[in-house]
C-alpha positions in Angstrom: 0.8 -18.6 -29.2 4.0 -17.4 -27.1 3.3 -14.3 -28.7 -0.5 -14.0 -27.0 0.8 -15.4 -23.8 3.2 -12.5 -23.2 0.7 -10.1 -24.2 -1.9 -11.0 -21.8 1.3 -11.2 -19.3 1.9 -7.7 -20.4 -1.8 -6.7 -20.1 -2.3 -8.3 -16.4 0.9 -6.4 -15.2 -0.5 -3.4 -16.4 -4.3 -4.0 -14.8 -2.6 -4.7 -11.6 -0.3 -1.5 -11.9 2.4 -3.9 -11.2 4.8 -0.7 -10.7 3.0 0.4 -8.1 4.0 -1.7 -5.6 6.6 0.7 -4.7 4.1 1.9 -2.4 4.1 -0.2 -0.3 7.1 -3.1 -0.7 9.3 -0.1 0.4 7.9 0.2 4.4 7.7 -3.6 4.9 11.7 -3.9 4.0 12.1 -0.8 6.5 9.9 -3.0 9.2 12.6 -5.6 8.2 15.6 -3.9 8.3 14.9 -3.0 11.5 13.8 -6.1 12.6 17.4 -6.9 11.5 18.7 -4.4 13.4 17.1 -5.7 16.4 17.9 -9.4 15.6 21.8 -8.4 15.2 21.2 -7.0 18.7 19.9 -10.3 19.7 22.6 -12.2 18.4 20.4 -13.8 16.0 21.6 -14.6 12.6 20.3 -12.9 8.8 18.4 -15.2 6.9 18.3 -14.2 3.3 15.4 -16.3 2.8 13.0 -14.2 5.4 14.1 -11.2 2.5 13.2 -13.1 -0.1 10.0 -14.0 1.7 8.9 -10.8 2.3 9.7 -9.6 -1.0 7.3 -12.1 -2.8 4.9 -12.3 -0.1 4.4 -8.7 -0.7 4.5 -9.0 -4.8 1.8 -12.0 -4.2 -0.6 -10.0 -2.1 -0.9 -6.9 -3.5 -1.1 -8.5 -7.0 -4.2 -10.8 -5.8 -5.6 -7.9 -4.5 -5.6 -5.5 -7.0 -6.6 -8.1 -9.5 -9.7 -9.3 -7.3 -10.6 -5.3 -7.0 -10.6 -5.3 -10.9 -12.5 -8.4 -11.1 -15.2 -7.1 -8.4 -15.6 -3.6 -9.8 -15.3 -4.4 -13.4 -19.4 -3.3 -14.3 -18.6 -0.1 -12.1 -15.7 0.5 -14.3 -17.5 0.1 -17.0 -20.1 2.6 -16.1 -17.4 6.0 -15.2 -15.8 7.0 -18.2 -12.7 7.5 -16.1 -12.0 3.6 -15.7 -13.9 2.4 -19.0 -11.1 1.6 -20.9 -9.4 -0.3 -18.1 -8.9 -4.2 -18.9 -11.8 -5.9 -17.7 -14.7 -3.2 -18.9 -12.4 -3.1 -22.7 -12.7 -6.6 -23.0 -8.6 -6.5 -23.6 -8.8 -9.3 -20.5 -11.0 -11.9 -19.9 -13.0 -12.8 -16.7 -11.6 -16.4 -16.3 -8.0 -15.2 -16.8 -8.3 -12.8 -13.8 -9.7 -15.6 -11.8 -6.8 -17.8 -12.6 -4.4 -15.2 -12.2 -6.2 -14.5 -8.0 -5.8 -18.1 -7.5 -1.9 -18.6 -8.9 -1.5 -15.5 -6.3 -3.0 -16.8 -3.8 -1.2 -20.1 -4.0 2.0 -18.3 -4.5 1.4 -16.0 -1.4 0.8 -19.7 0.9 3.7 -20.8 -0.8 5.8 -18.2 0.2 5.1 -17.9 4.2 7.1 -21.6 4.0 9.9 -19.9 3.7 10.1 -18.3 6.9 11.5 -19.6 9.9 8.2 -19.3 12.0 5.0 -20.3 11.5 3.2 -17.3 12.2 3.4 -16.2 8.6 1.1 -19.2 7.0 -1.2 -19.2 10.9 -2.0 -15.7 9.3 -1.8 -15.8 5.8 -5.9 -16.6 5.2 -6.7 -13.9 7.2 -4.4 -11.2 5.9 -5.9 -12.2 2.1 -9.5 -12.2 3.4 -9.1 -8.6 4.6 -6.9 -7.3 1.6 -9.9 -8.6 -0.9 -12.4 -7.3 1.9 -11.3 -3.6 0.7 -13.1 -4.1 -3.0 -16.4 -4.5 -1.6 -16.0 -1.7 1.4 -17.2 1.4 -0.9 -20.4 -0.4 -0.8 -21.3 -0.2 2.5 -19.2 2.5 4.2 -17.5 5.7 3.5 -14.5 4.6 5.5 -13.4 2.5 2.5 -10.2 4.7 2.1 -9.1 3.6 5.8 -9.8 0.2 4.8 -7.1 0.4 2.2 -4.7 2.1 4.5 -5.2 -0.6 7.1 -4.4 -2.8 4.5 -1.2 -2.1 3.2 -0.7 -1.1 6.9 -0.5 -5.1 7.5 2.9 -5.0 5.4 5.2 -3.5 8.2 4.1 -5.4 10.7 3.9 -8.8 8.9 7.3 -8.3 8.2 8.4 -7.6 11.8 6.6 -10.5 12.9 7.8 -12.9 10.1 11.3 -12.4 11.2 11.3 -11.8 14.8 7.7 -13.3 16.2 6.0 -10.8 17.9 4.5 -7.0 18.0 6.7 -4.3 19.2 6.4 -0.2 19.3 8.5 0.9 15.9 6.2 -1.7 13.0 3.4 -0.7 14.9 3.9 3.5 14.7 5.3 2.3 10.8 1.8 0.9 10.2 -0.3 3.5 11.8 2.1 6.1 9.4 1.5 3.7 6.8 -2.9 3.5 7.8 -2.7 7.1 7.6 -0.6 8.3 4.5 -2.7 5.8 2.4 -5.8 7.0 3.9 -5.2 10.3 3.0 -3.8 10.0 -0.9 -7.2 7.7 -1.3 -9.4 10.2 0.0 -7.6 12.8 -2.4 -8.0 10.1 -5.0 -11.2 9.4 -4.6 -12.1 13.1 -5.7 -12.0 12.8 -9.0 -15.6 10.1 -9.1 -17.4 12.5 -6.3 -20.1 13.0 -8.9 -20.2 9.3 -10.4 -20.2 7.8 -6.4 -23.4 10.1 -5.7 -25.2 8.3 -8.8 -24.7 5.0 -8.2 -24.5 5.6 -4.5 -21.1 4.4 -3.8 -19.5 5.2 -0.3 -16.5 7.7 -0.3 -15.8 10.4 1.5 -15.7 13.3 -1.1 -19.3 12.0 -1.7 -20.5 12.5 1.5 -18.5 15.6 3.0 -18.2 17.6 -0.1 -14.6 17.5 -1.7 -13.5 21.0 0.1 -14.4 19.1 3.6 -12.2 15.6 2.2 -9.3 17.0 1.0 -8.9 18.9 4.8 -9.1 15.4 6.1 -6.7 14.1 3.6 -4.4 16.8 5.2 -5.3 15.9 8.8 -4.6 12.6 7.8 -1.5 13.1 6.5 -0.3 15.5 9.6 -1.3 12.4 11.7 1.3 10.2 9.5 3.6 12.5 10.3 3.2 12.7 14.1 3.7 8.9 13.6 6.8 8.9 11.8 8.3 11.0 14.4 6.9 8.7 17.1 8.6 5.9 15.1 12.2 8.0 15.1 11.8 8.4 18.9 11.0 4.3 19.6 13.6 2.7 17.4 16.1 4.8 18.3 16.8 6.1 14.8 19.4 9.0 14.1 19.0 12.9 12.2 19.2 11.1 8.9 15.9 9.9 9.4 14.6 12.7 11.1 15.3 14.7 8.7 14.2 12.1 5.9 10.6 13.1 7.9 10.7 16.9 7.7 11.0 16.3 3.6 8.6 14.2 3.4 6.7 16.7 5.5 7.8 19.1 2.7 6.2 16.3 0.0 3.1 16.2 1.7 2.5 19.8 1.5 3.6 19.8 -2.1 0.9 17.2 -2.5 -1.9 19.1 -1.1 -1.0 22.1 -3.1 -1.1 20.3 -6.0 -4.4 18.8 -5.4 -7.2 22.0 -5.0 -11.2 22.2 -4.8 -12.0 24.0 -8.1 -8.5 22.3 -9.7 -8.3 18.2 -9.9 -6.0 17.9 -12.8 -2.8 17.0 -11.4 -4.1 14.2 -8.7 -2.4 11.6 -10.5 1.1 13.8 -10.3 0.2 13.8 -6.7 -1.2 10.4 -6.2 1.7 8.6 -7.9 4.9 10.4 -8.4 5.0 12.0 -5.2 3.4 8.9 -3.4 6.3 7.0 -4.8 8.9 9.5 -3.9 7.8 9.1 -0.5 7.6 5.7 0.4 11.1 5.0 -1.4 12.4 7.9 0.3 11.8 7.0 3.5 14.0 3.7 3.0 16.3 5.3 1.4 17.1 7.4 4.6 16.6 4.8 7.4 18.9 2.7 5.4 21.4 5.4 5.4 20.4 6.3 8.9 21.4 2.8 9.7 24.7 2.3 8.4 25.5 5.8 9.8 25.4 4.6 13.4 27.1 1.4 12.9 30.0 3.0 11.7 
């Protein structure tokens, strides 16, 4: 029996690409740190339990969410040969299971807004969940589903900044429009791969509708857009060269991405939408953090 219990443990973690959320646990502990920052500026104190908040808040939500986008999708997947041998459609996970594995997130997420030492966490926790599950319905209706996902892992940055200091300010705010942005893009480049499946069962995307040639140009104009955001977010939290330079290689990573990804040649999307994705969004911490301790000493 323990057996079978870590193996469905083993088999959720891997529907819910558990790895993944590198993606985006990496810009809500750069919304922190420089929360931090600020708070140290204030005179207010580090409270290790707004980190450990954040960290599981994150780990809760995206898991919910990616496991209530399996559970919704799951005939879809069964239907494009591309997802048919993902959990749900293989019958390796039962329905149920899922459903008890979305609740025990979503308990876990409530749970875990107690920690902090405002409120404003659990006032918005319902709403925050509502719209991250929102995003598995939104290639039903609308071609703008991609921007729905951005906008929600956009919602990390700044519910970090406002779990630990209790308001909106520039910096989270140009973090999460980078953020809206560089996940709008890599979905729209994503999404390339199903352009023929979403015309059949007339599903929403954007390579669909526009034609992949026409996408992947707004995946690029998407991505320049980050860009123009990251700089924005150098120039209003005071941030040194480290980081600015951190932005001009990931400038370099985004182009890398885009070359990798062509009309007439999708093979190497996933290299694109994961390794270099990754790369990215760790990188950029990586920097800021370094950026940080650079002007303090």
């Amino acid at each position: 029996m323990q057996a079978g219990m870590l193996a469905r443990v083993r088999h959720i973690l891997e529907m819910i690409r558990f790895s993944h959320t590198l993606f985006a646990l990496p810009f809500a502990l750069l919304a922190a740190a420089l929360a931090w920052r600020q708070n140290a500026r204030d005179g207010i104190a580090f409270r290790v339990w707004d980190l450990v908040g954040i960290v599981l808040c994150m780990i809760f939500a995206r898991s919910l969410a990616m496991a209530f986008n399996r559970l919704v999708d799951r005939r879809i997947d069964a239907e494009n040969p591309r997802t048919a041998s993902r959990h749900l459609p293989a019958g390796i996970l039962s329905v149920p299971s899922v459903i008890v594995f979305c609740l025990l997130c979503g308990i876990g997420f409530l749970a875990a807004t107690l920690l902090f030492a405002n409120p404003w966490p659990l006032y918005l926790a319902l709403p925050v969940l509502a719209f991250l599950c929102g995003y598995s319905y939104a290639k039903r209706f609308t071609s703008l589903c991609h921007y729905w996902l951005g906008a929600a892992l956009s919602l990390s940055p700044m519910a970090a900044w406002i779990a630990i200091r209790g308001e909106v300010a520039w910096p989270p705010a140009l973090l999460a429009l980078a953020v809206f942005f560089w996940v709008g893009g890599f979905d729209i480049i994503y999404a390339c791969q199903d352009v023929e499946f979403d015309r059949q069962k007339k599903l929403f995307s954007l390579p669909s509708r526009i034609g992949i040639p026409a996408a992947l140009r707004l995946g690029l104009v998407s991505h320049l857009c980050m860009l123009a955001c990251l700089v924005g977010l150098w120039w209003s939290a005071e941030l040194g060269w480290v980081f600015l330079a951190g932005v001009a290689v990931v400038a370099g990573l985004i182009g890398y991405e885009h070359w990798l990804v062509r009309p007439d040649d999708l093979a190497r999307v996933n290299v694109a939408f994961f390794h270099v994705n990754a790369v990215i969004s760790v990188g950029l911490l990586a920097v800021a953090l370094v950026d940080f301790w650079l002007q303090r000493s």
